[in-house]
N, C-alpha and C positions, 0 to 999 in steps of 0.2 A: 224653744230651748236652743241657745246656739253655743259650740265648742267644744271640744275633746274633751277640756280639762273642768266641762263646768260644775261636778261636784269635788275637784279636789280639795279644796279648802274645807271642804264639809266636813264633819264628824257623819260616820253610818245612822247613827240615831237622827242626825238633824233631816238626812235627805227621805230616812223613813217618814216622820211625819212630814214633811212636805209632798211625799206622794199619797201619803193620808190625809191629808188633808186637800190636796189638790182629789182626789176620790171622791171627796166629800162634797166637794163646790157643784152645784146643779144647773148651772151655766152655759159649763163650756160647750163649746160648737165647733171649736178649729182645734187642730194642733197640729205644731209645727218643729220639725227639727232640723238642724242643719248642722254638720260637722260634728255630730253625738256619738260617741262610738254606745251603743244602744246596748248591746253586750251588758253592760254596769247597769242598766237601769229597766234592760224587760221585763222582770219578774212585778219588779212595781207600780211597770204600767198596767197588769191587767184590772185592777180594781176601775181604775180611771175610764177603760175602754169598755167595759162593761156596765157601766152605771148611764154612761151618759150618752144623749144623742149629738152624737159628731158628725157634722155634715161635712168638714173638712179634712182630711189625713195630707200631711207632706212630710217628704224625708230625702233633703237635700245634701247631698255627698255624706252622710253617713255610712258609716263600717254595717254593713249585713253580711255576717255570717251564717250558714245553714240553720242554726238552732233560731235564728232571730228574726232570720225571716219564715220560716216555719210559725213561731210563735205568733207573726203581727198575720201574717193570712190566716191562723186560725180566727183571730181577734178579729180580724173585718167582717167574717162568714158572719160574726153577731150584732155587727154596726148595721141595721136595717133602715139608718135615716141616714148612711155614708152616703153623699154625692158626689166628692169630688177627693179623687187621692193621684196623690202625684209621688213616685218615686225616682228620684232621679240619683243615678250613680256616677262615678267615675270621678276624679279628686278635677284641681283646677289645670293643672300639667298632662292630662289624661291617663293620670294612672287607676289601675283599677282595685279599687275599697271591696270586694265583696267575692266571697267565694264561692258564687252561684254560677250553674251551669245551667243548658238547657233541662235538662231532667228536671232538677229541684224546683225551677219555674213553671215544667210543665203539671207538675202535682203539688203547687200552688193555687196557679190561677184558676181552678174548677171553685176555688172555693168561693171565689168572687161572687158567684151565681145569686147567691142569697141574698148582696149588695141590692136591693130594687130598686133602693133611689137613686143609685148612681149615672149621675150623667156624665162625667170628665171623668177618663182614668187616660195617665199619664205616666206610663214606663219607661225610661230611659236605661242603658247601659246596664243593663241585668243580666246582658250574654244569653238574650234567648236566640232560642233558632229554630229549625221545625216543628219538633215538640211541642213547644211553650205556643207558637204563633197559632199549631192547628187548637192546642187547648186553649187559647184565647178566643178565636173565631168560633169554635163549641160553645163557649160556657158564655158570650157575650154575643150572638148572629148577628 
């Protein structure tokens, strides 16, 4: 999915069943976002992140605010065939999309733990810093 604006032409009904129906597909393995502001559409990913084994998570300069990335480290603690998630922030000018601090990433990333398959994780520009680094080196040795 790539764009800020890419359900505006939508009617709310049309983009519900396309996450209902994207729920329903027993396929998928990757997904991928880029410039999403995620806000408008996390509540209709959980069915998606729940059904299916995702080996791939990426979320490339998308808006994560506290609730949204709250919501996606809940979601990954249940992706047990996750191997590969990449979050990369910060816009193409270096401004910063996200209003996460060290704190909110460091009671995050415990949650990772549960991740077994994970071989690549890729955090970029999430504003961690003590906290988040020593709760990464805990929950990933």
């Amino acid at each position: 999915m790539y764009g800020s604006n890419i359900f505006k032409s939508c009617s709310e009904e049309s983009v519900d069943r396309f996450f209902e129906d994207l729920g329903n597909c027993d396929h998928i393995k990757e997904m991928d976002f880029t410039y999403v502001v995620l806000a408008e559409i996390m509540c209709k990913l959980g069915p998606v992140i729940k059904k299916h084994n995702i080996t791939e998570w990426s979320l490339t300069r998308c808006y994560l605010g506290i609730p949204e990335v709250n919501h996606l480290f809940n979601a990954f603690r249940d992706m047990k065939s996750l191997e590969d998630l990449r979050v990369v922030h910060g816009g193409p000018n270096g401004e910063d999309l996200t209003d996460l601090d060290d704190d909110v990433m460091a009671g995050c990333i415990p949650l990772l733990a549960a991740c077994t398959a994970m071989r690549n994780l890729m955090l970029v520009d999430l504003n961690m810093g003590m906290k988040s680094s020593a709760s990464l080196s805990a929950t990933l040795p």
